[in-house]
N, C-alpha and C positions, 0 to 999 in steps of 0.2 A: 418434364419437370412440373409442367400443370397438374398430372394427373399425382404427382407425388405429393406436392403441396396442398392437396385438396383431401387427398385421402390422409395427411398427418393432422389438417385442421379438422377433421368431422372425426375422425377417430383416435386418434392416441390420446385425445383429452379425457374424452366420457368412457375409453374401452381400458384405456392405462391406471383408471383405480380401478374399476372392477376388477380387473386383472390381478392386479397387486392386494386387493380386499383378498380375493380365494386364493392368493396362491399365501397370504398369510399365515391360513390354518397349515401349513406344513411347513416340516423343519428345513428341508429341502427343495425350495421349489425349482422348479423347472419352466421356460421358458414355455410356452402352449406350441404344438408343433398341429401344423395345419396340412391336411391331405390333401394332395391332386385331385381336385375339382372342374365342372363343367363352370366356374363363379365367372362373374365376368370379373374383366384387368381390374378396374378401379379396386373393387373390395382384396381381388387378389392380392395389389399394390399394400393396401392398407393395410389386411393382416401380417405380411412380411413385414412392411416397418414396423408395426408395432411390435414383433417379436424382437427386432433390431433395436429397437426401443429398449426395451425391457431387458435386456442383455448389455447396455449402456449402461444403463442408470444403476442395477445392481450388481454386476459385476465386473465395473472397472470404474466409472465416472463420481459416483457417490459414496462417504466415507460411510464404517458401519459407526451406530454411535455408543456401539459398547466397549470397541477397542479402540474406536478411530484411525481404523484403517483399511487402507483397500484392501482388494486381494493380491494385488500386485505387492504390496511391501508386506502384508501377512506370510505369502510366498518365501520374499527373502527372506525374513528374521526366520520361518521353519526349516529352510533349506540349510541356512547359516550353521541352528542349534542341529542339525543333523552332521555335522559338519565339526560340531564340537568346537565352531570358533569362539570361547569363551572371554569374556574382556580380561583375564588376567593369561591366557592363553597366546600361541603365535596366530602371524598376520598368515591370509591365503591368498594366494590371486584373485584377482577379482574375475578374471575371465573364468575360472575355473566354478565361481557362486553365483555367477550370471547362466553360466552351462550350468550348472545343476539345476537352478532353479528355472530353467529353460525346458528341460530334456524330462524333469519327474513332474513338475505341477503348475507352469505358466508357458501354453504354447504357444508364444508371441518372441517375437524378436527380438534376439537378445542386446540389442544396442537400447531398445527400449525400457528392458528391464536394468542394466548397467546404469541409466539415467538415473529410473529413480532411485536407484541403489545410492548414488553419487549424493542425491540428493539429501538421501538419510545421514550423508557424512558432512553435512555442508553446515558448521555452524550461524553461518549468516544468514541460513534461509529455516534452519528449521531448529527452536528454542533447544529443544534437549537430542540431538544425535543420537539413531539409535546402530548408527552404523561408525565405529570407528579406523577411519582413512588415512593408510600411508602412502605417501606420494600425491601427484597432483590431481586434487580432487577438486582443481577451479576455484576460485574468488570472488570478492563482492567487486570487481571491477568489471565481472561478464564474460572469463575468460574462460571454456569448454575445460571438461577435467582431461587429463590426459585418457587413452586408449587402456582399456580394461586390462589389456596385458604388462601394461606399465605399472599399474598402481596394486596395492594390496589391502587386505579389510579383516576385521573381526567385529561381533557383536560390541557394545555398547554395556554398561552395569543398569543403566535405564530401558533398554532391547531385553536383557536378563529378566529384568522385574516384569515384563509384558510378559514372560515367557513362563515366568514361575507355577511350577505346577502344571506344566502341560501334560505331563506323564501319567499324573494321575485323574485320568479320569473326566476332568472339570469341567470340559467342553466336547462338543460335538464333534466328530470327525466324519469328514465324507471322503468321496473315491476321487482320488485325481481325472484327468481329462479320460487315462486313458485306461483305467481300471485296475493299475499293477501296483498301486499304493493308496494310501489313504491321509488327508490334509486336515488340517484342522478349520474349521468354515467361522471360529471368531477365538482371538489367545484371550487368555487369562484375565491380565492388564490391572497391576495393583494401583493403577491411577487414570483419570481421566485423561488420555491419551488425546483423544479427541479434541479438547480446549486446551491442551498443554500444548501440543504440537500446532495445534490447527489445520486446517486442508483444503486444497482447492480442484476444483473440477468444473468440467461442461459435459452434462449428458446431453438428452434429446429432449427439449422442451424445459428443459432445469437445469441449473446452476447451483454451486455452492463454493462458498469462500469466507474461513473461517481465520481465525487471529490466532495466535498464539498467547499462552496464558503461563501465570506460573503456579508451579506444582503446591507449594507450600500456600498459596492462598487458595488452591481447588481444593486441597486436602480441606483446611475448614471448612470451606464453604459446604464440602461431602459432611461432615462432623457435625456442623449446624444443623442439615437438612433431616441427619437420624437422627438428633435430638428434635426438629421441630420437623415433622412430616410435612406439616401444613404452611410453610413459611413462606410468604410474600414473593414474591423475583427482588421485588426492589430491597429487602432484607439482605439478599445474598452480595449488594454492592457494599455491603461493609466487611467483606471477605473478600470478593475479588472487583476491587475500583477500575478495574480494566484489562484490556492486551496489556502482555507483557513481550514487546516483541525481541526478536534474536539481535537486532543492531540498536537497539535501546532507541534514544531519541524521545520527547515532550509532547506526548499526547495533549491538545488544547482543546478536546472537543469541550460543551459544558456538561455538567453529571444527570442533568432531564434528561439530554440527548440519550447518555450512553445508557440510561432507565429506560427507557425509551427501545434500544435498539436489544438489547437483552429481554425483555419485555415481549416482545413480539420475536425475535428471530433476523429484526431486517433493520439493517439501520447503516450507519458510517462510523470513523473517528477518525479526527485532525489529528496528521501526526510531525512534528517539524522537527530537524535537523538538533542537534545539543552543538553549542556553538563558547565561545570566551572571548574577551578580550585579549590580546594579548602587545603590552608595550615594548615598545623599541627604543624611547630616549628620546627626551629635546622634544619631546611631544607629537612624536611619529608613534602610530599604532597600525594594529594588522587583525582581522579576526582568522580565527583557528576552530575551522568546523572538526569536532571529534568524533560524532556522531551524524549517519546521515539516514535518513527514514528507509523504513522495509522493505525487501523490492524493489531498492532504486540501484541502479549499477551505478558504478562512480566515474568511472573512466565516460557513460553517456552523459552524467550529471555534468561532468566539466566541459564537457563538448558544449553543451546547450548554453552552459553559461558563459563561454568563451566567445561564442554564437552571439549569444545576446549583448556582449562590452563591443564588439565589433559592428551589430546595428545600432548602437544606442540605446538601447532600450532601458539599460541602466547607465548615466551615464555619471551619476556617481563613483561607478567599480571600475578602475583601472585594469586590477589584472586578478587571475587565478591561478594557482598552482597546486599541483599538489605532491606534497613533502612526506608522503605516506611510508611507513615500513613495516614492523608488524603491526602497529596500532593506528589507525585511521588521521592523517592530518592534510588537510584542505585549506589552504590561506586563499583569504579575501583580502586583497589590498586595496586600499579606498583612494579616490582620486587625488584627497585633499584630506588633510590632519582638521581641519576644522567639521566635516561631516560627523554627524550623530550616529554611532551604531547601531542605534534601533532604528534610524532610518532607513540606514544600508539592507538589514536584515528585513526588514518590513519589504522593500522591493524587489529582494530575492527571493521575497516567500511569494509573488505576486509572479515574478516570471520565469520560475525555474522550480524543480522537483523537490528543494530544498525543506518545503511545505506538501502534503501528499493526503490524501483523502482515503482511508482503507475500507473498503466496503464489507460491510458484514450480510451473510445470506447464511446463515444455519441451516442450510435444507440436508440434510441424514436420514440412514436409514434404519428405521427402528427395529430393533430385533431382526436386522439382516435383509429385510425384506419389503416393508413400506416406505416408498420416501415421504417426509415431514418435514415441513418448515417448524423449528423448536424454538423454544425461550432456553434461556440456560440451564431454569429450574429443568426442565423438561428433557436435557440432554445428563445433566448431574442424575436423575431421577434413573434412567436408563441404564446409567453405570451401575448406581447404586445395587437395583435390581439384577444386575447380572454377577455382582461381587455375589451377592446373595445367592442367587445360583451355582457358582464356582464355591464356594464356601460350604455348601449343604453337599455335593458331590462331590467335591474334596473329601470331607467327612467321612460319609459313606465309603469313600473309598478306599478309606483308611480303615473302618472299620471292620472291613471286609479283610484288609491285609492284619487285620489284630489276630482277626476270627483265626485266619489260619495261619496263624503263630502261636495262640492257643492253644489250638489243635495238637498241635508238634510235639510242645511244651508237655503238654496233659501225657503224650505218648511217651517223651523222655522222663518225665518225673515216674513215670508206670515204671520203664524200663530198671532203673536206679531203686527204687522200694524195692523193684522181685529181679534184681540183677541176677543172682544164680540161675532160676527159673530162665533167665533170659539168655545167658552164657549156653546153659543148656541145648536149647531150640535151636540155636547157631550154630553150633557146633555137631550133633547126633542129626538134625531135620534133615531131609534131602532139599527141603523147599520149605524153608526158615518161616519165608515171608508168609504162606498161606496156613502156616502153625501159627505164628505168634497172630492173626487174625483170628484163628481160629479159639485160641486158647483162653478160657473164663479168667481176669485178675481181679474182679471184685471179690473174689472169695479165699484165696489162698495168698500166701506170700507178700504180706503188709507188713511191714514192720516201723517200729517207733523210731522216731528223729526228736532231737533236740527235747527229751522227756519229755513229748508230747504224742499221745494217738495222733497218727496222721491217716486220711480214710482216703483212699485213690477218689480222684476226680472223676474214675469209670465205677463207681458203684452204684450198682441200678441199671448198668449198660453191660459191663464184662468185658465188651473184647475191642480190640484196636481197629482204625479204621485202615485203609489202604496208603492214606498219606501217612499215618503215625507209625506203620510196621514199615514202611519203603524210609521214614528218618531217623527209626533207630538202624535197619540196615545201613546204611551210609552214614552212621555216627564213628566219632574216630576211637579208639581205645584211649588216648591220653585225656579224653574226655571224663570218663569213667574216676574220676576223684569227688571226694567229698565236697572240695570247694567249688568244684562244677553244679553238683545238685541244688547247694545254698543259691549257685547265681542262676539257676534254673527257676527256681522258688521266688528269687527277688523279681525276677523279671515279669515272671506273670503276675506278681503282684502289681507292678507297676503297668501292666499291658492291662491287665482288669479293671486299675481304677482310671486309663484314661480312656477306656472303651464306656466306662460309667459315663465320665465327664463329656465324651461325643453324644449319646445318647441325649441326658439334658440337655446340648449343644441341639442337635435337632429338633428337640419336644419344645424348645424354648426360642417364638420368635425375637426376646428382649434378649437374649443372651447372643441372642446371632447376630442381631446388628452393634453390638455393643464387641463385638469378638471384628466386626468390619471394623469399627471406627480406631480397635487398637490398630489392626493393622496399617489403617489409614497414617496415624499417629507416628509406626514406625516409618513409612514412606518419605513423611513429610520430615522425619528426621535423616533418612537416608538422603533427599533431594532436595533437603532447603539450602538456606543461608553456607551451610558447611562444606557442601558438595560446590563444587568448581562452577561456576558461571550460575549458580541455584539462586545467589539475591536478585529482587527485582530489578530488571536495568533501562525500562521504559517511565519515567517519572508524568507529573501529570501540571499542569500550570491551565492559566487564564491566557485566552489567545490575545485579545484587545485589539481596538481595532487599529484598521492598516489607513493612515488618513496619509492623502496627498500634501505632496509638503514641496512648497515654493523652491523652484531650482537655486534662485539665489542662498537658500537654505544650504546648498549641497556644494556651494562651489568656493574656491577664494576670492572674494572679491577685490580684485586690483583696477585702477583705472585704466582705461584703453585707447586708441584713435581709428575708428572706423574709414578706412578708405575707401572706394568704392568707383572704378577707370567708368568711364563712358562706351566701353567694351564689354563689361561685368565679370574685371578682374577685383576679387573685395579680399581685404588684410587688416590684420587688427597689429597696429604697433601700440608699444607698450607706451604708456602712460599719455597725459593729455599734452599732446605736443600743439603748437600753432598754426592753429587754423588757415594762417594765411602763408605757412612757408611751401616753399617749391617740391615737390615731391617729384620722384622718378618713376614714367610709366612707359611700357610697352610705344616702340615705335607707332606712328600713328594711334596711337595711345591718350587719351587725356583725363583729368579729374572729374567728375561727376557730384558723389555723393562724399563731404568729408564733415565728420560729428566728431563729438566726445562722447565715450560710453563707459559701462563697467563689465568686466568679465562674466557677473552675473545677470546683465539685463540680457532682452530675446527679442532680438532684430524682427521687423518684419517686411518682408518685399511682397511690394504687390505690380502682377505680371498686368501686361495688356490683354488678357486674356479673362480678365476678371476671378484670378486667385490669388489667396493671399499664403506668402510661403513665412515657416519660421525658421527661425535660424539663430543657435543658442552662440553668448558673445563670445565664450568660452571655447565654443567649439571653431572657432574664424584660425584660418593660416598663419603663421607668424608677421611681421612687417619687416625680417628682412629680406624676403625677393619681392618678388610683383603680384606675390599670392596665388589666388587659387580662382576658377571660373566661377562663377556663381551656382553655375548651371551644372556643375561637377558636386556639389554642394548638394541641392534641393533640384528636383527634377523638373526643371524651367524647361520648356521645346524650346527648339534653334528657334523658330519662330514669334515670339513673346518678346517684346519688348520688356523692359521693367520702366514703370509708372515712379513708384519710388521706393523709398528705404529707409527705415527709421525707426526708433526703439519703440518698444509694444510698453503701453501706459494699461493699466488693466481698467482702470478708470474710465478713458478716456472715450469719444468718440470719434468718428471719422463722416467726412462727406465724402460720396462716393458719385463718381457719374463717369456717363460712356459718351463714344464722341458722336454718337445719335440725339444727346439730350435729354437721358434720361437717366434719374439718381434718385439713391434714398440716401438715410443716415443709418447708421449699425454701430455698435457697442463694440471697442478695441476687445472687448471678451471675448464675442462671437466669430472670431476672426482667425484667432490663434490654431495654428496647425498640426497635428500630431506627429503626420506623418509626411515624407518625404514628395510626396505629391500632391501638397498642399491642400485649399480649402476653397473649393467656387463659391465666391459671395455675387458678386453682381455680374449677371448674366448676359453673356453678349452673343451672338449670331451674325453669320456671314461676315462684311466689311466693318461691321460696329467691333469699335476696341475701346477697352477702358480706359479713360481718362485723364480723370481726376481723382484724386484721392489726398483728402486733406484734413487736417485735425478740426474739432468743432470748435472754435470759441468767438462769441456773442449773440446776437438775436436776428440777425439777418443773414440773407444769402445774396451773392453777387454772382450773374453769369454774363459771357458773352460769347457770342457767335463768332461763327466766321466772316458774319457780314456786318460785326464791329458795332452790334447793336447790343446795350446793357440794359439789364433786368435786376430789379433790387425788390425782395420780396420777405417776408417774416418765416423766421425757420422753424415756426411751428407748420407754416402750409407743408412742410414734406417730413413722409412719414418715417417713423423707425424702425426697419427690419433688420433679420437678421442675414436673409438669404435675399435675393431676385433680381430681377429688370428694374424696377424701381419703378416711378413717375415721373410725368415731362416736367422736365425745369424751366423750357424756354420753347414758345414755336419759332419756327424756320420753315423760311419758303422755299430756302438756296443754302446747301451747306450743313450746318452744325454746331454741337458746341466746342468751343476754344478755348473756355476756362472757367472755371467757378471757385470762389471764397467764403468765407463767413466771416463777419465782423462785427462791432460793436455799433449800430446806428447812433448812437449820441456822439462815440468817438470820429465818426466818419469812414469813408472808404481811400485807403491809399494805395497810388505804384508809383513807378519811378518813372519819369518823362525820360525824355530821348534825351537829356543833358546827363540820366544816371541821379538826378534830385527826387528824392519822395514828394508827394503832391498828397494832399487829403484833401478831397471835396465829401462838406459836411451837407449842403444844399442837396439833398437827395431824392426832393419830390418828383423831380421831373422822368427820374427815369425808374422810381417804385411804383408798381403796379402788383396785379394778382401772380399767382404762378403759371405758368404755359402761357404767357402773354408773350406778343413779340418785341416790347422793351423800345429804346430809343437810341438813336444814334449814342455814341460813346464820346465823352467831353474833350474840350480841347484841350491837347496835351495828353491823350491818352497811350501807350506805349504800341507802337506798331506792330508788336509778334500780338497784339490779343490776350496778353498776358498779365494778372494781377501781379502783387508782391509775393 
């Protein structure tokens, strides 16, 4: 593998254009075949892949950019029209047009080739079908098409149009694999095939992934470019403003971008679901996605998002379903009738396919054989030039077929002036044909038509050629009427002046691009607006941004009563009941935590382990059983104590300390948890467990130890983090800390003496000092747990 890697990095880069530079000068290239050598492995290595290379990229992996297509589907559609499967024609097996084009000109597997045959019939994935599918050709849900022997197919009237003209001439044909037939190496293609369809691939070292476009805006853009040779890229976006893709859906990228990505060859485009409101009454609503971006299977789309209502991650969106039958329908049901739909949709385009990025890479192959990364101009240009070619070889090709019809003509109108002369020879000759060759008509047996001298077309020459005596022999006798000769006469009159008119067709390069753009003109009438699925179906909008929006935003807010057992059984009963009534708890069971809250406020517990867990009020168990673990909740270990429990103020701040004696202060913001395993703020190790944890309000801090000595210090001495260990609040020789406050130093410091009486002592010198001091005994009457209020 090393030595493969080493010989694709030093040589398929710098050998794969010169490669492709010489084998450009020929119509035909061939892969370079390399002779049994004494080389050493490495180069051996090297020049094999690169031939493996080169045999990737141009004949399978990379589109051409004159047809836009591989050789693989160039295959089918020749195999097909050999096959006479015409779109107005019957359906044929499809196992039977996978064998053909198996057995005469693609020697590759034919479950491979049935793929992308299937493909060509898949309106969802490819804008204009060139392959029309009866029976199960698979869905935008992801489902496999049925087995080649099941299903049936014929060409497409857009397969037709690619195909137009192949007979005469137009293009190049080479030898199949195996010499017993001959293929055509690029079709006709009376359109940009290429950016209609679009295409994707991975060769060796390249990639390409192109969008689909629509036919009626490539046609002008083709129209503009033979009018203006020289025209801009960013000109051409007022002809085609984007992808036009097959499952429609609101391109948002901005129009720099996609100037930008056309421009060079390489770019992206946002593409998002097409979506409505849709009401139900009494002010219940439901959205109804119709459209869902390119490429996205839908049956995985609902997975993911059904995925997502079950972690939370929206927990706006209740439910999904989808209500689909022939035309695309997806409900989103929202938690709550008060939810904004642009908010709902803002956070499905954030965690689900709903929203989709399509990457553009125009890498093609230019006249069959270079790969290029292109601008559009640059791929339009490509066509152009090969219309141009099919156009002038059509011509001639036709000219050639004028010439000898001419010919014919010239020897029937001979025969008809000297009919008797020629009744004659047929009849007495033994060997008709090498008489009437032989015999001089410029000089005898003319005679006058319609009271005019008529002078044979052989005067100056005399005698017939071998085709003209071999089509009067094989002329019929009822032939032989006067109104035959007149239509003999009109013909070549009319065969002359359009042999005239191809001649200045050829002599005239204005008349040849102008003879494109009609045809272009009818295309775009054959395949616009009129033709079946031909209006544009991908529209284009301003994305805006996607702002975070407050849960209380998203939810009902009704009042609540948070419970919370001394076990960490927590239940939300409905509305604010009384705080002091008797509630029912688990055996050995009792009350802990009991508040007032709202539906939309966001609890937060903080563990002895020094993290803080969230937990939305909305989302809490009902209050008619004994509720739900905490720890089944938010992933609390059996081991964690909870410290406390209480509604997250976004304002607000918290004092924080471990029962080693050490704390800081942190912002209720920095606290808040995303996810299920919470948020380590203050950091503990070994036997130190967190604390304290208390809301901040006034200008001092109060601690005590274990050994019942209190410390009163200014709550500017400790600092504000967001994360860590903190700093010492209080030294200890023995022990620890037991508790800490914060309060109002003019107001005083209060708890409750051992009678259950609140106590303020306002007299606070005695026991204020600096911070990390060891403080003073604890005043009389001070409560015996160690315990502030």
């Amino acid at each position: 593998m090393a030595l493969l890697q080493n010989a694709n990095q030093t040589l398929v880069g710098s050998r794969l254009r010169s490669y492709t530079a010489a084998m450009s000068e020929t119509k035909n290239p061939v892969p370079p075949r390399f002779e049994e050598t004494s080389e050493p492995l490495r180069v051996a290595l090297g020049d094999r892949y690169l031939t493996y290379a080169l045999s990737t990229i141009m004949h399978r992996a990379l589109p051409d950019a004159r047809d836009g297509l591989k050789p693989v589907h160039r295959r089918i559609l020749y195999a097909m029209s050999r096959l006479k499967l015409n779109s107005t024609g019957g359906f044929l097996k499809s196992a039977k047009i996978s064998g053909d084009t198996m057995g005469d000109f693609h020697p590759h597997g034919d479950a491979a080739i049935y793929d992308a045959m299937a493909r060509l019939a898949q309106d969802f994935n490819v804008r204009y079908p060139l392959v029309d599918g009866q029976g199960n050709f698979g869905n935008i849900d992801g489902d496999n098409p049925a087995a080649s022997r099941y299903t049936e197919a014929r060409m497409t009237a857009v397969a037709e149009a690619m195909l137009e003209g192949l007979s005469e001439n137009v293009v190049d044909f080479r030898d199949n694999y195996d010499g017993r037939l001959t293929e055509p190496s690029v079709l006709p293609a009376q359109f940009p095939n290429l950016l209609a369809n679009g295409s994707t691939g991975i060769a060796v070292g390249m990639a390409t992934n192109i969008p689909p476009h629509n036919i009626s805006e490539l046609c002008d853009a083709c129209i503009h470019l033979i009018k203006t040779p020289d025209a801009r890229d960013d000109t051409l976006l007022n002809f085609v403003p984007g992808p036009d893709f097959p499952t429609g859906g609101i391109i948002v990228e901005p129009k720099e971008n996609i100037a930008q990505a056309y421009r060079t060859g390489k770019g992206g485009f946002r593409l998002r679901c097409r979506w409505e409101v849709e009401d139900l009454g009494r002010g219940q609503w439901q959205i109804v996605v119709t459209e869902i971006p390119y490429q996205v299977q839908k049956s995985k789309l609902i997975e993911k998002i059904a995925e997502a209502i079950q972690t939370k991650k929206i927990p706006i969106l209740a439910d999904v379903r989808d209500e689909s039958a022939e035309d695309l329908r997806m409900v989103l049901e929202p938690r709550s009738k008060n939810v904004d739909p642009e908010v709902l949709m803002g956070m499905m385009y954030r965690n689900s396919d709903l929203e989709v990025r399509f990457s553009l890479n125009m890498n093609v192959l230019i006249d069959g054989v270079t790969p290029k990364v292109c601008s559009m101009k640059e791929v339009l240009r490509a066509f152009l030039d090969h219309r141009r070619d099919v156009l002038e070889r059509r011509s001639r090709h036709r000219m050639e077929k004028i010439d000898h019809r001419l010919e014919v003509l010239e020897g029937f109108i001979v025969a008809f002036l000297n009919l008797d002369r020629v009744i004659d020879i047929i009849r007495y000759d033994d060997e008709p044909k090498a008489a009437l060759m032989r015999e001089d008509w410029s000089k005898d047996h003319v005679r006058a038509m319609d009271e005019k001298d008529y002078i044979s077309p052989l005067a100056g020459e005399g005698e017939l050629s071998e085709v003209q005596a071999e089509a009067i022999l094989n002329m019929r006798l009822r032939s032989l009427r006067r109104l035959e000769e007149l239509e003999l006469l009109r013909e070549q009159s009319e065969l002359m002046e359009e042999r005239a008119g191809l001649e200045d067709l050829l002599e005239n390069e204005h008349l040849q691009w102008d003879s494109i753009a009609d045809q272009l003109r009818e295309t775009k009438k054959q395949f616009g607006k009129a033709y079946a699925g031909g209006a544009r179906r991908s529209t284009f909008a301003e994305a805006g941004e996607i702002e975070d929006v407050p849960l209380e935003a998203m939810i009902d807010r009704e009042p609540i009563t948070v419970v919370c057992s001394e076990m960490g059984w927590i239940r939300a009963m409905t509305g604010h009941i009384d705080l002091t009534r008797e509630l029912k708890f688990k055996d050995g069971d009792t009350s802990r935590f009991v508040f007032h809250a709202e539906t939309t406020d966001r609890l937060l517990a903080f563990g002895s382990n020094g993290r803080f867990y969230t937990i939305s009020g909305a989302n809490l168990p009902g209050g008619r059983g004994m509720g739900e673990p905490l720890r089944l909740i938010v992933d609390l270990p059996n081991d964690v104590q909870i410290v406390d429990l209480f509604i997250h103020r976004p304002d607000g701040k918290l004092l924080l300390a471990s029962s080693a004696g050490d704390g800081f202060i942190v912002p209720e913001a920095e606290v808040v948890a995303q996810t299920r395993s919470g948020r380590q703020v203050l950091n503990v190790r070994g036997d130190v467990r967190a604390l304290v944890c208390k809301p901040v309000k006034g200008d001092c801090i109060a601690t005590v130890g274990e050994n019942r000595k209190v410390l009163v210090f200014g709550i500017e001495e400790l600092p504000e983090m967001a994360r860590g260990k903190g700093v010492r609040l209080q030294k200890y020789k023995d022990g620890g800390l037991s508790d800490a406050t914060t309060f109002v130093r003019s107001e005083g410091l209060s708890w409750l003496d051992p009678a259950g009486r609140t106590r303020t002592e306002t007299a606070l010198d005695e026991w204020a000092g600096k911070r990390a001091s060891a403080g003073r005994m604890a005043p009389r009457g001070f409560p015996r747990d160690n315990k502030f209020n």
